[in-house]
C-alpha positions as CSV (number, residue, x, y, z in Angstrom):
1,X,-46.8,-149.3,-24.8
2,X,-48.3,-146.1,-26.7
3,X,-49.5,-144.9,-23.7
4,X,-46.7,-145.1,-21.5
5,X,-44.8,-143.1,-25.0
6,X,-47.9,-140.7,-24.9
7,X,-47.7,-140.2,-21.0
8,X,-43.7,-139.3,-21.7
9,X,-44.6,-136.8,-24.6
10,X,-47.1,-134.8,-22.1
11,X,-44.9,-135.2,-19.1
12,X,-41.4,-135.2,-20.1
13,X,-41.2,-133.7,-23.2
14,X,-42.2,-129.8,-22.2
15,X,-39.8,-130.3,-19.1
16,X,-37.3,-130.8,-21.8
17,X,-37.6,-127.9,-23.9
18,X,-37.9,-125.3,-20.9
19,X,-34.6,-126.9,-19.7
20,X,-33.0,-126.3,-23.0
21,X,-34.4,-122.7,-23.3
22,X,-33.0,-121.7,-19.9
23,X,-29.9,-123.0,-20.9
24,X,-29.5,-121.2,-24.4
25,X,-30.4,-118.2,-22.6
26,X,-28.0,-118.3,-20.2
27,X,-25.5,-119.1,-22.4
28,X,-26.0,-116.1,-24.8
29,X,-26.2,-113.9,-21.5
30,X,-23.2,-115.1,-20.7
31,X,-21.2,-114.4,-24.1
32,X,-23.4,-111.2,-24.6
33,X,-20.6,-108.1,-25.3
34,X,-20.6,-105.8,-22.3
35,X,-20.4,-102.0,-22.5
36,X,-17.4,-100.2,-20.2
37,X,-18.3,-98.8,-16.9
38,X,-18.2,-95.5,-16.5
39,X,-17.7,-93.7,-13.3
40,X,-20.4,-91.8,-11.0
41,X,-20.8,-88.3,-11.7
42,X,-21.5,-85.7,-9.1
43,X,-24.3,-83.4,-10.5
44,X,-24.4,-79.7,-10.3
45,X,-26.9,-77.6,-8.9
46,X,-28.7,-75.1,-11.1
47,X,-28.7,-71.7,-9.0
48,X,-29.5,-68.2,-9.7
49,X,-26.3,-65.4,-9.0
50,X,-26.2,-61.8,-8.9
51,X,-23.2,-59.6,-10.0
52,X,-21.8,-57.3,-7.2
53,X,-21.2,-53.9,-8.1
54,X,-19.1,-51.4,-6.4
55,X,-19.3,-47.5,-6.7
56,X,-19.6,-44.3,-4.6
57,X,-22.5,-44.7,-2.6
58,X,-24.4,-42.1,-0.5
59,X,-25.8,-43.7,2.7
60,X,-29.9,-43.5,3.4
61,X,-30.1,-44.6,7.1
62,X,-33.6,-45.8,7.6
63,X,-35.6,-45.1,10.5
64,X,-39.4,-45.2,12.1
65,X,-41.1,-42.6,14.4
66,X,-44.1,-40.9,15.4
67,X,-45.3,-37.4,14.5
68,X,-45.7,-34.7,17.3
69,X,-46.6,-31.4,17.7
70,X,-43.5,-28.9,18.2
71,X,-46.4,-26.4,20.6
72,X,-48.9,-27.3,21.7
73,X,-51.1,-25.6,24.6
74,X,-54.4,-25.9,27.1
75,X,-55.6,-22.8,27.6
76,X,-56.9,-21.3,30.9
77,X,-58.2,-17.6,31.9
78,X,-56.5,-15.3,33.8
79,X,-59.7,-14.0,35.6
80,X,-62.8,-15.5,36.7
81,X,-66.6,-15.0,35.1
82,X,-69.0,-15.9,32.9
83,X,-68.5,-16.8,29.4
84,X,-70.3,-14.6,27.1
85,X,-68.9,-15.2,23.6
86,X,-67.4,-18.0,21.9
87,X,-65.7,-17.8,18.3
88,X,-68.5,-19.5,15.9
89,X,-66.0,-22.1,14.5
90,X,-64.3,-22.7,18.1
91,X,-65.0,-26.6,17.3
92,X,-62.0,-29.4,17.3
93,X,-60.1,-29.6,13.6
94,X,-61.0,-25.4,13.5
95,X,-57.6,-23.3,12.4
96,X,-56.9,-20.1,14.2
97,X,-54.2,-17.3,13.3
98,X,-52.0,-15.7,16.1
99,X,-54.0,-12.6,18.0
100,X,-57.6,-14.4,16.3
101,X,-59.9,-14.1,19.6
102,X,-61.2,-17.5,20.2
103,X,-63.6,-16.9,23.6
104,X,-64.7,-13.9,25.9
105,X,-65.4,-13.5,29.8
106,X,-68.0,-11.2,30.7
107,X,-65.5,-8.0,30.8
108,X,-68.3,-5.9,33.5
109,X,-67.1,-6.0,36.1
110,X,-63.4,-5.4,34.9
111,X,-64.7,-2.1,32.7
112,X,-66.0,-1.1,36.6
113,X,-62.4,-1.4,38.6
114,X,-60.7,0.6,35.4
115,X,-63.0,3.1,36.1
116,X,-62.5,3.0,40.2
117,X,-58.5,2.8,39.6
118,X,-58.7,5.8,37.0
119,X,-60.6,7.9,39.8
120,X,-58.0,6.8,42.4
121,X,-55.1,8.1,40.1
122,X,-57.0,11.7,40.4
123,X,-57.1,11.6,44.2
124,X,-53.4,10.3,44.4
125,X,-51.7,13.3,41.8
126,X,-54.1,15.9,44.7
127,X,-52.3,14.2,46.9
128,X,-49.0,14.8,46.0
129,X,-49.6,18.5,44.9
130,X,-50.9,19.3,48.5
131,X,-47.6,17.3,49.9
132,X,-45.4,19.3,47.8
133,X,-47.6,22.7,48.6
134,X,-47.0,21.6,52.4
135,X,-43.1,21.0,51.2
136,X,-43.0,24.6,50.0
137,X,-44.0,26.1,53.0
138,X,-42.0,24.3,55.6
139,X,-38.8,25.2,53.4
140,X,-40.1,28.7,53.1
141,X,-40.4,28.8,57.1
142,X,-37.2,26.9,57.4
143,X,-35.6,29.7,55.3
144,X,-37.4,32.6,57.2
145,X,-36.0,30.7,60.6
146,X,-32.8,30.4,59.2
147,X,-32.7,34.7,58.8
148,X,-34.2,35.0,62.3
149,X,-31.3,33.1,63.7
150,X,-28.5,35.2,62.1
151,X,-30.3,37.9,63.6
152,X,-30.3,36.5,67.0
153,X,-26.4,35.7,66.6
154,X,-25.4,39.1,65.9
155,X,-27.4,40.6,68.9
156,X,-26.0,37.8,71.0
157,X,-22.4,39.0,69.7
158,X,-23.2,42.0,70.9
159,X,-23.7,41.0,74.6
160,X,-20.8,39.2,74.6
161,X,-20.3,35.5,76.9
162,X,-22.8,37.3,79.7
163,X,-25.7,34.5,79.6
164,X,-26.5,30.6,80.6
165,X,-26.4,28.0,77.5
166,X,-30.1,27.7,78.4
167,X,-30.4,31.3,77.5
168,X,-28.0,30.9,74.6
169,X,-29.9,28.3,73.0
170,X,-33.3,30.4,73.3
171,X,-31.4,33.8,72.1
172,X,-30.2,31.8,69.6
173,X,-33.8,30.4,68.2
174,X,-32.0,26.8,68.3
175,X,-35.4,25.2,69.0
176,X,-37.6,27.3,66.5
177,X,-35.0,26.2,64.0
178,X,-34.9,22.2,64.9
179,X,-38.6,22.7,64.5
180,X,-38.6,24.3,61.0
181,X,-36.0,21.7,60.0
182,X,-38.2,18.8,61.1
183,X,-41.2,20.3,59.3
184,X,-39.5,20.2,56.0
185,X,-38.4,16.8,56.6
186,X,-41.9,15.7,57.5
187,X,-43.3,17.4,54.1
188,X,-40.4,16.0,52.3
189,X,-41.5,12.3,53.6
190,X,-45.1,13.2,52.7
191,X,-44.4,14.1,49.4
192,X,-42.4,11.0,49.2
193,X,-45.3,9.0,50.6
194,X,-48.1,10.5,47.9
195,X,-45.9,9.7,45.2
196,X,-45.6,5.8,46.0
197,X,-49.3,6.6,46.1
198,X,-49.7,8.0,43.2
199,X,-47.4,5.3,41.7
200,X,-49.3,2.3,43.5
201,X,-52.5,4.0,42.0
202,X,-51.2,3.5,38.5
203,X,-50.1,0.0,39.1
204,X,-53.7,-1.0,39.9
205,X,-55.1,0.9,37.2
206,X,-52.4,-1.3,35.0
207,X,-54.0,-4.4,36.4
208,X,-57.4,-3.6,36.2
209,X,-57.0,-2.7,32.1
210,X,-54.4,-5.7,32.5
211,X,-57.4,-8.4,34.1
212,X,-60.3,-6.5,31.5
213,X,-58.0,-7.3,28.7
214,X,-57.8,-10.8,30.0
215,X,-60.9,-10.8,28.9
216,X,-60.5,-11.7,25.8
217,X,-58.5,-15.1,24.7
218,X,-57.0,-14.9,21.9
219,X,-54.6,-17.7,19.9
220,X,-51.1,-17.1,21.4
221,X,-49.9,-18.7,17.9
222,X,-50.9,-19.8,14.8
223,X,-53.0,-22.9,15.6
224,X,-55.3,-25.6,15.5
225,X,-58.4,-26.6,17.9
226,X,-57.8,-30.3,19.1
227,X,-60.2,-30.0,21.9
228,X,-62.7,-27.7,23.3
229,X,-63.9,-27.6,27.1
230,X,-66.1,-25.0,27.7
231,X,-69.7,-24.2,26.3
232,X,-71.2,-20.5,26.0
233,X,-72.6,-19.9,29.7
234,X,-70.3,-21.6,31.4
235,X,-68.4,-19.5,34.4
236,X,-64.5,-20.0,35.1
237,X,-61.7,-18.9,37.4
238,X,-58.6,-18.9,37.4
239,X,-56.7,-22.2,36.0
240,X,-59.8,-23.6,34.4
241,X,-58.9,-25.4,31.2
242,X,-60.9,-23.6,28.5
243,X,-59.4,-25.0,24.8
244,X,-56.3,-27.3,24.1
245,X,-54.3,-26.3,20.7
246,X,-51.3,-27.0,18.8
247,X,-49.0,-25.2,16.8
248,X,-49.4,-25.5,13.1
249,X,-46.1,-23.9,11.6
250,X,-43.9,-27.1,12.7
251,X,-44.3,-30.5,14.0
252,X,-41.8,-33.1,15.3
253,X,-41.1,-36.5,14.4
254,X,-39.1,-38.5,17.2
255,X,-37.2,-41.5,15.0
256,X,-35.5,-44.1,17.3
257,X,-32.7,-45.0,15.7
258,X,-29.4,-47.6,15.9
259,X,-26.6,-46.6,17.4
260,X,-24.2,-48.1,14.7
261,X,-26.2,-45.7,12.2
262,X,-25.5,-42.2,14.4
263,X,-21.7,-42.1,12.9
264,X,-23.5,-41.0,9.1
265,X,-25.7,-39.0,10.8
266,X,-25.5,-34.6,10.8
267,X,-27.8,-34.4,14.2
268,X,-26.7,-31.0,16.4
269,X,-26.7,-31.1,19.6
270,X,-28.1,-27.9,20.2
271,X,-30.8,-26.2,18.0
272,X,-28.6,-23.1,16.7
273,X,-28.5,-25.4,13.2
274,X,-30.2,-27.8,11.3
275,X,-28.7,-31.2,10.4
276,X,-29.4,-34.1,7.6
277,X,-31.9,-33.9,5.6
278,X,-35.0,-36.4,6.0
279,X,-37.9,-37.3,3.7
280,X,-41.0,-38.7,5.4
281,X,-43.3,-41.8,4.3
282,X,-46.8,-42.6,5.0
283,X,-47.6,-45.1,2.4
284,X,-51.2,-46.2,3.8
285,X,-52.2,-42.9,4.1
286,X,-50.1,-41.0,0.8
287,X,-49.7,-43.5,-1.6
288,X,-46.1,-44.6,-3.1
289,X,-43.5,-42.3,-3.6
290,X,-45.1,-39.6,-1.9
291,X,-43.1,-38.1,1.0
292,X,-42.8,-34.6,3.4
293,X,-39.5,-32.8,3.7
294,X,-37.9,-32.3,7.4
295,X,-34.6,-31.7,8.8
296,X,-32.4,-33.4,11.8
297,X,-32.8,-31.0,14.5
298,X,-31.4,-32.2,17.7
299,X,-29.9,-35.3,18.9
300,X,-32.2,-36.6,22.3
301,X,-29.6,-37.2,25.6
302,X,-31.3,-40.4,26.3
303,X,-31.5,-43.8,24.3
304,X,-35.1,-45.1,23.4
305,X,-36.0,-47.4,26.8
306,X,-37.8,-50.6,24.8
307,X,-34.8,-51.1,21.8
308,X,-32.1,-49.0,23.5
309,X,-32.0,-47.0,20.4
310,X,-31.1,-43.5,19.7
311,X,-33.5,-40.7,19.0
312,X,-33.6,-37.6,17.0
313,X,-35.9,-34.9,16.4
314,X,-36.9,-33.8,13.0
315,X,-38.2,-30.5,12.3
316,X,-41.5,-30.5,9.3
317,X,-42.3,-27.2,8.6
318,X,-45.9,-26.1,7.5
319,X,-46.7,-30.0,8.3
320,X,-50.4,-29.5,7.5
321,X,-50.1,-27.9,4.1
322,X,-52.1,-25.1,5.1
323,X,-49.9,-22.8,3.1
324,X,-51.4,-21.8,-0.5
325,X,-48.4,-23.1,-2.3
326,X,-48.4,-26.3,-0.8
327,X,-52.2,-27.1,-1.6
328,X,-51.1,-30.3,-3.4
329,X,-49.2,-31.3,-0.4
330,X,-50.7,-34.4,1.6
331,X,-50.9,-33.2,5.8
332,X,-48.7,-34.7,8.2
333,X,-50.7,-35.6,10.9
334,X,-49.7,-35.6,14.7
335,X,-49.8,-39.1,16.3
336,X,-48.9,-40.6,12.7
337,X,-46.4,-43.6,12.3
338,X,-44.4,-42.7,9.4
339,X,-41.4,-43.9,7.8
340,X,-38.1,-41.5,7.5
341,X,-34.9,-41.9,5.2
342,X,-32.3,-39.8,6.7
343,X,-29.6,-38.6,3.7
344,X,-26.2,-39.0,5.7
345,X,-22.8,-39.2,4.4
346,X,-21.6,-40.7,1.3
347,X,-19.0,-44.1,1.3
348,X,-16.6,-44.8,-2.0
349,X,-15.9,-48.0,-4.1
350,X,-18.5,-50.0,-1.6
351,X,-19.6,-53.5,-3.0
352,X,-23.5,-53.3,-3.0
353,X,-25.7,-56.0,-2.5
354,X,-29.1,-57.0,-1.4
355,X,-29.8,-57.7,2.0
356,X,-31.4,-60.7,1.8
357,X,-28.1,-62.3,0.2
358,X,-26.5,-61.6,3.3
359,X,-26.2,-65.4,5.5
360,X,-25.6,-65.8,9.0
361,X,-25.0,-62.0,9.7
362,X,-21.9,-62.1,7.8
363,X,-21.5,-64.1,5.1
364,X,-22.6,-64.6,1.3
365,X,-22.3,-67.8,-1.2
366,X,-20.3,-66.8,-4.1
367,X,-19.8,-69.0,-6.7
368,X,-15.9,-69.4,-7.5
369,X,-13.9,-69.2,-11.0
370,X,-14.3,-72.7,-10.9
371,X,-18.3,-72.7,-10.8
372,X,-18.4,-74.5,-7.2
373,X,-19.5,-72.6,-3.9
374,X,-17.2,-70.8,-1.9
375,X,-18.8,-69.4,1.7
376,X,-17.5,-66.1,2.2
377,X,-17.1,-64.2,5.2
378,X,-17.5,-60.2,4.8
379,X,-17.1,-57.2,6.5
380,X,-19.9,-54.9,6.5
381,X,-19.6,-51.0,6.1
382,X,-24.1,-50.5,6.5
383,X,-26.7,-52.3,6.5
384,X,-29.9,-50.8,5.0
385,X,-33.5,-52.3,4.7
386,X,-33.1,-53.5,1.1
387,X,-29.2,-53.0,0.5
388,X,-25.5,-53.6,2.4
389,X,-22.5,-52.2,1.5
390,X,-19.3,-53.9,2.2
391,X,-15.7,-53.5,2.4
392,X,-14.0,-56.2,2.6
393,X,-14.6,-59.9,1.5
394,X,-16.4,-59.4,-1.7
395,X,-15.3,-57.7,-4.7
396,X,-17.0,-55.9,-7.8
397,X,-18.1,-58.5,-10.2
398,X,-18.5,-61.8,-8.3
399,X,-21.1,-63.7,-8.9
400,X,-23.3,-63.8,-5.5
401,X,-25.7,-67.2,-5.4
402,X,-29.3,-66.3,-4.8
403,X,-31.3,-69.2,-4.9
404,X,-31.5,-70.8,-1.2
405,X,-29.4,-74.0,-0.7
406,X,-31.1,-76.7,1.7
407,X,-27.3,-77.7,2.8
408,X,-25.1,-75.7,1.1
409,X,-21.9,-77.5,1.2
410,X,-18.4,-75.5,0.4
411,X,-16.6,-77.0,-2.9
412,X,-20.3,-78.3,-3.7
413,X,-20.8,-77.7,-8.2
414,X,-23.0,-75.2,-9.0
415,X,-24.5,-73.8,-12.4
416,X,-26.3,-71.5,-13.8
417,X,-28.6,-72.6,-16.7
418,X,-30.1,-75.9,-18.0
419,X,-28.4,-75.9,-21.1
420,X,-24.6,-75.0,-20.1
421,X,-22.0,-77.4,-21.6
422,X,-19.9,-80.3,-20.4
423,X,-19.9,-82.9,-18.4
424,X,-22.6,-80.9,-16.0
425,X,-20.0,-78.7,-13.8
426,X,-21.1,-75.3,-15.5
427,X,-19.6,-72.2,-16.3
428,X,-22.0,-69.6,-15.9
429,X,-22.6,-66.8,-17.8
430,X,-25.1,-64.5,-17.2
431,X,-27.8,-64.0,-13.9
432,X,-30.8,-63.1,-12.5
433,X,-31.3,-60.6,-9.7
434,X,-33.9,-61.1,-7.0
435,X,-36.9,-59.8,-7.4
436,X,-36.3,-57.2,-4.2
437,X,-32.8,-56.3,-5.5
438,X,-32.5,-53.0,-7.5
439,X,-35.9,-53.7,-9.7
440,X,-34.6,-57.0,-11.2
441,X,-31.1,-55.6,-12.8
442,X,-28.0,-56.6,-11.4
């Protein structure tokens, strides 16, 4: 008997108390006080805005190009020969003035058929006095013949219509005075013929200083040497490239540029005038904030064949600094890339904001009086590299979202610090301005 009550106090007993357990608990779970449900809340998303602001605004139309010289040149000689003197800094980089004499041909030769053509101007002006001497005499005979035949008229007067026209003409000296007639006209023609002579002999004697002046090459303009071809000894004819140069009081800069941009734009179409201002940028090579000076001088007929852009051509005066009062001046080299922000005309009460805010071409995410997101359409006036201006869809002092939005949803809550009151739909008050807008302020 006490071990069938011992088996039922190990066996039974503990199944007992975990039954009653369970259902005390369950009971108190059941008459536990429950707290109200309150409904699902939709949380806002924190974001970052900046303020639009709206003002007259001058319009920088940015462009890219390559630098070029406005003259350059590859000389060849005018006559053939050896060379006999080259200019001791005749070597590429080497600056040469206008009229500085840069090589020489061996000028022999040339100093010999000066010397021949002066000789033959000598024989030519003999020439023309003997044809004019000759000249002098045949009119003097002419005149003297002229006398003789008055003579001969009178007598024949006097006879009266007694002979044949065979002995008229001879009474009358009709022959002797054809003949004195022709003589003049013969010494008329040869004077006529020495002085062509005379001038041919000058025209040769202006070649021949003309070909021994050609002698010398000199810089046709102020200039540097990009290439030299020849070496002291060498000979050379005609057309045989000797140096190549280029100009150093101006170089060009050919910017392609968008069509849409043209319209702000001062480019002539003809160089009688210069047009818009342009400043010039080589930041690899100049540093930051350090630019050259140019103007818009033409407007190119033809469009820019890879991006069917437009192209003008800026004028850079002095590009390589050699002037003395542009020592400090960094060089604008030809064949440089360079960067160019063209001043063109001026818009007022544009909204301005940064480019990057701009979605989908056309659009930006504004966050509404009621701190949710409102996806705007816009219409935009220019578009710049860091900056748009715009005209219509956006106004001074909304508040443009620019944190980027994985599925930006319109009506979607939105604010704009941790810590803004409520029940999480904030009202924002101030804002941040990315970091590539207008150095951080909005």
């Amino acid at each position: 008997m006490r071990s069938l009550i011992a088996v039922l106090l190990k066996g039974v007993l503990p199944l007992v108390i975990l039954a009653v357990t369970i259902l005390v608990a369950r009971l108190m779970m059941d008459t536990a006080p429950r707290p109200p449900r309150r409904p699902a809340q939709r949380h806002a998303k924190l974001v970052e805005f900046y303020e639009a602001t709206a003002a007259t605004q001058a319009i920088t139309v940015e462009a890219m190009g390559t630098v070029m010289p406005a003259r350059q040149v590859e000389l060849k000689p005018q006559v053939s020969g050896p060379l006999v003197w080259l200019a001791p800094r005749l070597i590429p980089g080497a600056y040469f003035r206008q009229g500085e004499p840069l090589l020489r041909i061996e000028p022999r030769d040339y100093e010999l058929a000066t010397t021949q053509r002066e000789q033959d101007i000598g024989v030519a002006e003999a020439a023309v006095v003997e044809a004019r001497r000759r000249l002098v005499l045949a009119e003097r005979d002419l005149t003297m013949e002229m006398g003789s035949q008055s003579v001969a008229q009178r007598e024949y007067d006097l006879l009266g219509d007694q002979t044949s026209d065979q002995n008229r003409e001879l009474i009358l000296r009709e022959p002797q005075l054809r003949a004195a007639k022709a003589e003049v006209e013969a010494a008329q023609a040869g004077v006529k013929s020495a002085q062509a002579s005379l001038q041919a002999s000058h025209a040769r004697l202006e070649q021949a200083r003309l070909d021994l002046k050609r002698t010398h090459i000199l810089a046709p303009f102020n200039a540097a040497v990009m290439e030299k071809l020849v070496e002291l000894g060498d000979t050379v004819t005609n057309g045989t490239p000797l140096v190549k140069l280029v100009g150093t009081d101006e170089f060009w800069v050919e910017l392609a540029v968008a069509m849409r941009d043209l319209k702000w734009i001062d480019a002539p179409v003809e160089p009688d005038r210069l047009g818009s201002p342009v400043r010039l940028y080589d930041t690899a090579a100049w540093g930051r904030g350090v630019y050259r000076e140019g103007r818009v001088l033409m407007r190119l007929p033809g469009v820019d064949p890879k991006g069917r852009m437009a192209r003008l051509l800026v004028t850079v005066k002095n590009p390589l600094a050699l002037a003395q009062e542009t020592a400090n001046t960094p060089p604008l080299l030809a064949g440089t890339y360079v960067r160019a922000e063209i001043t063109g005309g001026s818009t007022e009460n544009a909204v301005v904001i940064p480019r990057e805010l701009l979605r989908d071409d056309d659009h930006v995410w504004v966050i509404s009086p009621d701190s949710t997101l409102q996806i705007r359409s816009v219409e935009v006036l220019y578009r710049g590299r860091d900056r748009i201006m715009i005209t219509a869809g956006l106004d001074a002092g909304e508040k443009i979202v620019t944190t980027d939005l994985s599925v930006p949803v319109e009506g979607m809550p939105l604010r704009t610090g941790a810590g803004d009151p409520g029940d999480g739909v904030a009202v924002g008050s101030s804002g941040t301005t990315p970091p590539a807008a207008n150095g951080g302020r909005p």
